[in-house]
C-alpha positions as MATLAB code, in Angstrom:
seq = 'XXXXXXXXXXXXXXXXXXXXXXXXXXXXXXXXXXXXXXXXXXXXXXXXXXXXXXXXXXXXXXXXXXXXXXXXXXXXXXXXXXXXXXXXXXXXXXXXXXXXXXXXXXXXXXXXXXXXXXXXXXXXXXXXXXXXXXXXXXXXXXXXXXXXXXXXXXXXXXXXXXXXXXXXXXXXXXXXXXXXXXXXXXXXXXXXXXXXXXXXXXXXXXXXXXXXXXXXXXXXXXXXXXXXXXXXXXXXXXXXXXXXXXXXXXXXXXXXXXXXXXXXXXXXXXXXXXXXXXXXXXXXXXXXXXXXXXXXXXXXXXXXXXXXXXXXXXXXXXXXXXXXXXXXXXXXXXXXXXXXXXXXXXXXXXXXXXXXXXXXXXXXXXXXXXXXXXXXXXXXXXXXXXXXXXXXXXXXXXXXXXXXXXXXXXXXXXXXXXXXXXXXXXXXXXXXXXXXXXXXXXXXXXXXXXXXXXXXXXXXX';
ca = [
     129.250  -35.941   96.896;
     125.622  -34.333   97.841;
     122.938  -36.888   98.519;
     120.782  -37.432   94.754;
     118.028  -35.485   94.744;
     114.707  -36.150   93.098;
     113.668  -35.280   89.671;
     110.950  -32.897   91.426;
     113.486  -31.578   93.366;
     115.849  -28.361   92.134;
     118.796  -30.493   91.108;
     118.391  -33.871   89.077;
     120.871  -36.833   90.088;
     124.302  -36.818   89.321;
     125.945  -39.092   86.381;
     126.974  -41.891   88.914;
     123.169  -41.811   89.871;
     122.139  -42.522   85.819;
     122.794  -46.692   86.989;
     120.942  -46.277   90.109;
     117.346  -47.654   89.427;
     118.463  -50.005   87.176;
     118.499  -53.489   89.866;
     115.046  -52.585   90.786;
     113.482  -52.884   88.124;
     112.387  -56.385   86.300;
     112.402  -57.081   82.924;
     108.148  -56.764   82.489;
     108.226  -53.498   84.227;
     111.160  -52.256   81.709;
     109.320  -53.385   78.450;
     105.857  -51.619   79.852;
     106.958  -48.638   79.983;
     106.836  -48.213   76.130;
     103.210  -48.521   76.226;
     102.178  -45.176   78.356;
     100.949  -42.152   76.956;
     103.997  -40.204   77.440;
     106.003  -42.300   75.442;
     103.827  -42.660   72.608;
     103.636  -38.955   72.287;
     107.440  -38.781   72.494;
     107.593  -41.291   69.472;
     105.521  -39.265   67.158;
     107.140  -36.281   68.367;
     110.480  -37.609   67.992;
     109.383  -38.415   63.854;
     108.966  -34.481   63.579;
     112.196  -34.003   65.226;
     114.339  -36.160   63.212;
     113.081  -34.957   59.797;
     114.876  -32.313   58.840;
     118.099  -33.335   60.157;
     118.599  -35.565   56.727;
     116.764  -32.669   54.214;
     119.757  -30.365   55.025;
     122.729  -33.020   55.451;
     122.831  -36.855   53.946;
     119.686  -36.704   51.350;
     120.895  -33.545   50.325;
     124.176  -34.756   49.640;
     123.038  -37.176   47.330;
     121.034  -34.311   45.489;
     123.854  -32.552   45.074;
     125.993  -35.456   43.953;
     123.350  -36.321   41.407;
     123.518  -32.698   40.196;
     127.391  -32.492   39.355;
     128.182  -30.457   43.124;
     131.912  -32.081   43.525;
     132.588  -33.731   46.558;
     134.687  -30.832   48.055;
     131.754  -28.377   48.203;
     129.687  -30.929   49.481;
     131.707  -31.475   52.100;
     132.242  -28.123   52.779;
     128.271  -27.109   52.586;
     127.584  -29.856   55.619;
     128.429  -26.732   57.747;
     124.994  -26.085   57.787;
     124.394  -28.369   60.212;
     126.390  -26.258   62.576;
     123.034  -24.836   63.463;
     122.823  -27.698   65.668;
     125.928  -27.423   67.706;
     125.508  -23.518   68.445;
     121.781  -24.015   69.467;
     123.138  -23.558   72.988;
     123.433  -20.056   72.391;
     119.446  -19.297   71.892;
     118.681  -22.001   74.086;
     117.792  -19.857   77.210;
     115.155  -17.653   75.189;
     113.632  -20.723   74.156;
     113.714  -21.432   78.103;
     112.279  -18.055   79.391;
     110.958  -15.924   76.240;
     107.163  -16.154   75.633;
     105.776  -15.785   71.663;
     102.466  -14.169   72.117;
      99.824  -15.283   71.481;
     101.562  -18.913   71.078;
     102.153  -19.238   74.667;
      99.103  -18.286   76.051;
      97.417  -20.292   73.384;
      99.483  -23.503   73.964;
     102.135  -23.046   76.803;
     105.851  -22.579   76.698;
     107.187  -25.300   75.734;
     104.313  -26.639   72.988;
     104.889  -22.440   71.845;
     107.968  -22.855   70.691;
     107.416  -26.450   68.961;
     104.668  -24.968   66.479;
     106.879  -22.069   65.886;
     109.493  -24.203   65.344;
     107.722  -26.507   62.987;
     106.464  -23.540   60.930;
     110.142  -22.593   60.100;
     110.939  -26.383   58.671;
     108.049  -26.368   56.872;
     108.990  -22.971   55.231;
     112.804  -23.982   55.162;
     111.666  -26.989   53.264;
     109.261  -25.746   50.393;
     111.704  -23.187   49.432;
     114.534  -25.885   49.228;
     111.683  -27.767   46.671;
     111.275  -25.452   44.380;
     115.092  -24.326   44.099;
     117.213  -25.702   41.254;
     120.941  -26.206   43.061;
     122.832  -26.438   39.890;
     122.151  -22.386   39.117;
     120.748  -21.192   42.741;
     123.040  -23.234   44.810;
     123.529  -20.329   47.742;
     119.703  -19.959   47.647;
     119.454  -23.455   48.264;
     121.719  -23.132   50.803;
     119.815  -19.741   52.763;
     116.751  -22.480   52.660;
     118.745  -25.147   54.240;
     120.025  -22.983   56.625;
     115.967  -21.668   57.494;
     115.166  -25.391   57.908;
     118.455  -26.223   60.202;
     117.578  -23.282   62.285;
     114.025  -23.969   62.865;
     114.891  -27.984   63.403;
     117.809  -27.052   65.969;
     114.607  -24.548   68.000;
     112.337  -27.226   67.787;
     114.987  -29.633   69.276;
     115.527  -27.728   71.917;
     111.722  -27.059   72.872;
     111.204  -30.638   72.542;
     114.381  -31.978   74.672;
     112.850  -29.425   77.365;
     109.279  -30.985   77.236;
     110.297  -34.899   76.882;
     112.543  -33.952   79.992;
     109.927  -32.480   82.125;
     107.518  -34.957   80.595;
     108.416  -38.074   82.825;
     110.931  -38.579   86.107;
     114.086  -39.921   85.682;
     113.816  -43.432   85.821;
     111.333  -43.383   82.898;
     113.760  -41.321   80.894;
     116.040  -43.921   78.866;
     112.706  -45.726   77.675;
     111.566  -41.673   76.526;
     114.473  -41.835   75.364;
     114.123  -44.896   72.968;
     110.769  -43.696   71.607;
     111.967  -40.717   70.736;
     114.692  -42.305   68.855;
     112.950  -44.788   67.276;
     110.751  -41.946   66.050;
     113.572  -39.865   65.136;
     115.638  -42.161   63.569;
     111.850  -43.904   61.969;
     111.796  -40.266   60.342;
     115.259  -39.956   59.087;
     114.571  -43.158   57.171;
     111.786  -41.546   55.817;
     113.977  -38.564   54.544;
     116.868  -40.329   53.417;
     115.138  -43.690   51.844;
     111.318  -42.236   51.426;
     112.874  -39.157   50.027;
     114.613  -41.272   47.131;
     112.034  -43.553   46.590;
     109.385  -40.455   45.723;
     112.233  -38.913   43.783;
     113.247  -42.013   41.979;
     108.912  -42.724   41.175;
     108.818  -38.636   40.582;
     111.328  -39.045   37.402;
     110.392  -38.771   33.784;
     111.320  -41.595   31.680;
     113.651  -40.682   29.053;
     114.435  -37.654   29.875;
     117.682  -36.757   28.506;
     119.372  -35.256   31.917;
     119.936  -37.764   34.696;
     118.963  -35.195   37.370;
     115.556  -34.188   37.220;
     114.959  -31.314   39.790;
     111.334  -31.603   39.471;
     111.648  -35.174   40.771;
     113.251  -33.867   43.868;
     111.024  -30.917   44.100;
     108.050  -33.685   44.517;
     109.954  -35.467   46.789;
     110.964  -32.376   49.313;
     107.065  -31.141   48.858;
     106.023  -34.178   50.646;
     108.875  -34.122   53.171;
     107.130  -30.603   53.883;
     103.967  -32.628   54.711;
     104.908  -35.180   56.686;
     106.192  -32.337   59.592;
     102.255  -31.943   60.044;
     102.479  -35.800   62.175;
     104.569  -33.561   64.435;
     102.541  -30.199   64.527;
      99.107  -32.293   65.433;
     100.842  -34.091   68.151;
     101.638  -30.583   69.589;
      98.317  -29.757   69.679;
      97.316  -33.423   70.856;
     100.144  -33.477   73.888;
      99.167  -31.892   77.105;
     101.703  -28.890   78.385;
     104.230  -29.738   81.269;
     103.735  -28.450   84.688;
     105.090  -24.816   84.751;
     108.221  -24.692   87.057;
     107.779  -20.592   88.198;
     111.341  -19.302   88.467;
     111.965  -16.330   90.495;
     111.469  -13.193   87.316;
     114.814  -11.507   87.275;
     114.975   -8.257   88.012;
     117.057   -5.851   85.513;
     119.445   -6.303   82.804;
     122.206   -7.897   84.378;
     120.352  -10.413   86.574;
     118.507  -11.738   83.692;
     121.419  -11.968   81.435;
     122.998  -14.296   84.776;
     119.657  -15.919   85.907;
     118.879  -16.594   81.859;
     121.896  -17.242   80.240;
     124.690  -17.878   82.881;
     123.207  -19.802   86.052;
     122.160  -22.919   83.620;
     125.826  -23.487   82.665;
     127.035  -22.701   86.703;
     124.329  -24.730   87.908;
     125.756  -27.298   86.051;
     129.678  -27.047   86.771;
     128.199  -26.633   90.650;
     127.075  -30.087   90.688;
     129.373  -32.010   88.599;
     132.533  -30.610   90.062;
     135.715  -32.124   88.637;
     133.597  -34.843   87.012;
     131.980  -31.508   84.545;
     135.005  -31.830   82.371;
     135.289  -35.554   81.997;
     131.711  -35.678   81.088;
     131.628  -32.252   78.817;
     134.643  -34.584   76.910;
     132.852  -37.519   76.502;
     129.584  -35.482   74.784;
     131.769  -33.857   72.605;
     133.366  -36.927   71.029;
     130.598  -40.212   71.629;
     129.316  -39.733   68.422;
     132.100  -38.273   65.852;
     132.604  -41.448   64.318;
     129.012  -41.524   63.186;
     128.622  -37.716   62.353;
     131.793  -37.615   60.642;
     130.945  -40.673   58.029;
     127.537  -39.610   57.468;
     128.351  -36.585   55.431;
     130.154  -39.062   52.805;
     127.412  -42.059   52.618;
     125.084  -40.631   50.238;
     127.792  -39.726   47.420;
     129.631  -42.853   48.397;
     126.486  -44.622   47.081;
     126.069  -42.737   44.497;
     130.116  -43.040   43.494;
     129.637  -46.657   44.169;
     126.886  -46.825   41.255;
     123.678  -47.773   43.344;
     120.583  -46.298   42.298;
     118.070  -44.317   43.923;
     115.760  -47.434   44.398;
     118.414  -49.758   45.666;
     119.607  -47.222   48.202;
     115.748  -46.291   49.630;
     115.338  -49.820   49.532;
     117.785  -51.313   51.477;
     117.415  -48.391   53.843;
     113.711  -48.356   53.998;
     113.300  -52.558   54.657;
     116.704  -53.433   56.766;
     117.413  -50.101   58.023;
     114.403  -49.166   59.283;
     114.108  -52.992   61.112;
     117.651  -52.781   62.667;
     117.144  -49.013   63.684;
     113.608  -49.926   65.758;
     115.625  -53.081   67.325;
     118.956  -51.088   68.390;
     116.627  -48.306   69.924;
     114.651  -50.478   71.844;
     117.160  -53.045   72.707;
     119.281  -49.758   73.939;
     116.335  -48.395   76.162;
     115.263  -51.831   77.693;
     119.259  -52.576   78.110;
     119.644  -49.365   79.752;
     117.007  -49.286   82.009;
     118.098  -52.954   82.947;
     121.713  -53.280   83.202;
     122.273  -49.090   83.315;
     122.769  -46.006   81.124;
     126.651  -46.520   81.342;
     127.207  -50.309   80.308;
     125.191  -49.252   76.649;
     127.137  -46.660   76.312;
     130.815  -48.359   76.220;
     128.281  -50.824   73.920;
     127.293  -48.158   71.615;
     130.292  -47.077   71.487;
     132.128  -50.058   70.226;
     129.631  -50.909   67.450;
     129.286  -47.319   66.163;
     132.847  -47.247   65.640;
     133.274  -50.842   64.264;
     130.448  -50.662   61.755;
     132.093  -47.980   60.099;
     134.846  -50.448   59.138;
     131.795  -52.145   57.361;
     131.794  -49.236   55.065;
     135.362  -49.409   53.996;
     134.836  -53.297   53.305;
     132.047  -52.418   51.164;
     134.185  -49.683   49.308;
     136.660  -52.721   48.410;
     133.499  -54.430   46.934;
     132.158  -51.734   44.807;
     128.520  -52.547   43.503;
     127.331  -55.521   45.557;
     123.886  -55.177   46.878;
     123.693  -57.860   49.258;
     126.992  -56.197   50.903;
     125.701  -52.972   51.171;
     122.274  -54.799   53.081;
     124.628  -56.402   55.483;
     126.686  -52.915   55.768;
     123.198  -50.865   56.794;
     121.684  -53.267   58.545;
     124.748  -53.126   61.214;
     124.892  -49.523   61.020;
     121.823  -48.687   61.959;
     121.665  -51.618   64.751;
     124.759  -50.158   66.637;
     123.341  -46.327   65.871;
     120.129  -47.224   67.510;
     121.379  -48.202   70.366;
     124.363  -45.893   70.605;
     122.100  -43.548   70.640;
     118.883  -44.570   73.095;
     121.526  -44.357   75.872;
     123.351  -41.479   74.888;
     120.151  -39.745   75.045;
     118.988  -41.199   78.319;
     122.510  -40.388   79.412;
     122.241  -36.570   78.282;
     119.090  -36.441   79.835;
     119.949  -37.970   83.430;
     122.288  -34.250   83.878;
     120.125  -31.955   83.686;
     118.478  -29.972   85.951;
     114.752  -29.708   85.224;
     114.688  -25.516   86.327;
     117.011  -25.410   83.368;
     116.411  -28.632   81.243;
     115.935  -26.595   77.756;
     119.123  -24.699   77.946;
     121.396  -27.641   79.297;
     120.611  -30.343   77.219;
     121.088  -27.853   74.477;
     124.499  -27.344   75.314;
     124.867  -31.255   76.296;
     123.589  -31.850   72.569;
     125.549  -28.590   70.660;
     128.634  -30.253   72.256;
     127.753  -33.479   70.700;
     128.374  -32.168   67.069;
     130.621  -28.853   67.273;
     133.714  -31.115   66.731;
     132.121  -33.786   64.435;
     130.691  -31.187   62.093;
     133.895  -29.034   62.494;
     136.010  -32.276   61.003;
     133.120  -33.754   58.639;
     133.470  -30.424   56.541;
     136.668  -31.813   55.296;
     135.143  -35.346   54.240;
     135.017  -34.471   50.483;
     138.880  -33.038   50.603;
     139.555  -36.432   52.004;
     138.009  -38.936   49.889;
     139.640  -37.103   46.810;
     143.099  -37.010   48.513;
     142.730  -40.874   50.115;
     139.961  -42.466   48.509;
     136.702  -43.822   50.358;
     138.390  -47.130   52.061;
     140.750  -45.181   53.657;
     138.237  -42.477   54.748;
     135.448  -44.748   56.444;
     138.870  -46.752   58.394;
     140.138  -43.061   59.567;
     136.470  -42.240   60.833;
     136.311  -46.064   62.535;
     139.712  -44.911   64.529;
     137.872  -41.797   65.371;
     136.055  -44.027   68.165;
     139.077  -45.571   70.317;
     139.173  -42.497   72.372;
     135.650  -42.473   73.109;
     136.099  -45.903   74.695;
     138.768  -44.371   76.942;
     136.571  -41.613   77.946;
     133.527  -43.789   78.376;
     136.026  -46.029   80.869;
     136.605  -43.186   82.352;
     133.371  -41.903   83.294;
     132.656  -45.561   84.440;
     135.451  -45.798   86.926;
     134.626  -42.157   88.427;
     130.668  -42.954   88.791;
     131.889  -46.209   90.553;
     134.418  -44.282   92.985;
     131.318  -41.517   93.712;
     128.935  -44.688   94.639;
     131.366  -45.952   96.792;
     132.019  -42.549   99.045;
     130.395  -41.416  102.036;
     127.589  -39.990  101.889;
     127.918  -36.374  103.409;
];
């Protein structure tokens, strides 16, 4: 294999290279990482990333549930979230394309966040004042705007926490940016239903109230300014200047094409293994998440005892998994958290299908999120620092794009069937078939072990 390169350098490190600074490194100089600037910005940055995501999937499952949408079409309507998994394919304009005057006001990459943001926030006032149980496909146009503009700013904002810091400081980005992320989609999933829930008129004669959601998706809309003052806050990466291509077909190869080669150049045989192992890590998690929200609701828990639990213990165990999974991985290594992440994802899902045996038992359903979230955060602080380690920075926006389409093409794909499921088989049965969805992630995640270990131990060329 080539020699690892720098993260200045043209090419980052390969995936055998993700372990490499981990025995270097003590256990002080792992925690203090969380404290510099970069990583602070990446944590409120990461809270504007992760808010939508819920709006347009889970918390808007719930609405629906609540308003008499059967679980079929629910199911079915999660496709919007396919926005995320074909992001890949406007990924190099977000790369290359400048939006005057945004870019010469702000820079490339902090460009495309505001623009970005803008879209959410439009995506999500419409979806406030729109009534789903007579307007249902306008709902679903709005959903679609804020998807769209969510996916975009994802992208923009992989690019700049990428080119923000060098490798080594990457899994602890990494975990802010989770912890914000995942602090936000508490925020929409448990805040959301606690506004709602206070939102409500008493005795009103119809259990949904759409004005109590329209409140409650108004101030959703809000909270995306934390993330458009941090863009104007955060300083712009150092502009890498890449040769301008010169006519139509060398900027359709040099824009769209010589990301995805760059990538298969340097990975080799290993490019499939890994592409595998994106595509599947996290379909146990994606594919059970479309069905939470009307499980809860099916189960008979309320508004308030859903943001509750959520808000208190999930909030709690998602901070500790994401920073147990960055200080783990920049400790013991990227991979090790991953085949950890891995196994709890998939085994806390057989929480769910314990609780379904229960029915209305809120203690259980404390227990059941508080593991959940644990084993997400820290499933996904590596998997991030993981995705991140493969990129090369002269292409970081449109690679981790496809790294992180991959991630949920399948999972969404499959989840859009959840509702047709739990009517055919009943929820038990559903969470256990999603739980089984893991074992060959485990296999793949050996896999990609065993190879980085046979790369470290060949000659160097």
């Amino acid at each position: 294999m080539p020699p690892h390169p720098s993260r200045t350098q043209p090419a980052t490190a390969p995936a055998d290279a993700v372990d490499a600074p981990a025995p270097t490194r003590s256990w002080r100089e792992a925690i203090a990482v969380y404290g510099e600037p970069a990583t602070l910005r990446m944590l409120a940055l990461g809270f504007g990333a992760g808010l939508p995501l819920l709006l347009v999937l889970g918390t808007l499952s719930f609405r629906l549930r609540e308003a008499g949408i059967d679980r079929a079409t629910i199911g079915y309507l999660s496709w919007v979230g396919l926005a995320y998994a074909f992001k890949w394919a406007w990924a190099p304009l977000v790369d290359r394309l400048p939006i005057p005057p945004l870019t010469t006001l702000l820079g490339r990459r902090r460009g495309w966040l505001l623009l970005a943001q803008g879209l959410v926030i439009a995506g999500l006032v419409g979806m406030a004042w729109t009534d789903p149980r007579g307007h249902l496909d306008t709902m679903v146009m709005f959903a679609l705007l804020v998807a769209f503009g969510s996916a975009t700013q994802d992208i923009a904002l992989d690019a700049y926490r990428i080119e923000s810091a060098a490798t080594d400081k990457q899994a602890a980005l990494a975990a802010a940016y989770q912890t914000g992320y995942r602090g936000a989609m508490i925020w929409a999933g448990a805040g959301v239903l606690w506004i709602a829930a206070r939102s409500e008129v008493a005795g009103a004669a119809d259990a949904y109230q759409n004005g109590a959601w329209r409140t409650a998706y108004l101030v959703m809309a809000a909270s995306m300014l934390i993330g458009v003052v941090t863009v104007f806050m955060s300083p712009e990466p150092q502009r890498r200047v890449l040769p301008a291509p010169r006519g139509a077909f060398e900027w359709i190869f040099e824009v769209l094409l010589r990301p995805f080669i760059d990538f298969i150049a340097r990975y080799r045989w290993q490019a499939l293994l890994i592409l595998a192992l994106i595509a599947v890590y996290r379909i146990s998690d994606v594919v059970m998440g479309i069905m939470a929200n009307p499980f809860y609701v099916d189960m008979g828990f309320s508004k308030d005892e859903v943001a509750s639990v959520s808000k208190i213990f999930g909030v709690i165990m998602t901070l500790v998994g994401a920073f147990v999974g960055g200080v783990l991985s920049a400790r013991l290594g990227v991979m090790r958290i991953l085949m950890l992440g891995a196994v709890l994802s998939a085994g806390s899902n057989l929480l769910f299908a314990w609780l379904a045996g229960l029915g209305h038992n809120l203690y259980a359903l404390i227990a059941v999120v508080s593991a959940d979230n644990l084993a997400g955060g820290i499933a996904s602080a590596a998997f991030v620092g993981y995705l991140s380690s493969l990129t090369n920075v002269n292409y970081s926006a449109t690679q981790y794009a496809l790294f992180s389409s991959m991630m949920l093409l399948l999972p969404k794909f499959i989840a859009g069937y959840s509702g047709v499921f739990v009517d055919a088989h009943g929820y038990a049965a559903f969470f256990t078939a999603t739980a089984a969805l893991g074992v060959p992630v485990l296999l793949l995640v050996a896999l990609a072990m065993r190879g980085a270990a046979a790369s470290d131990k060949g000659p160097a060329p």
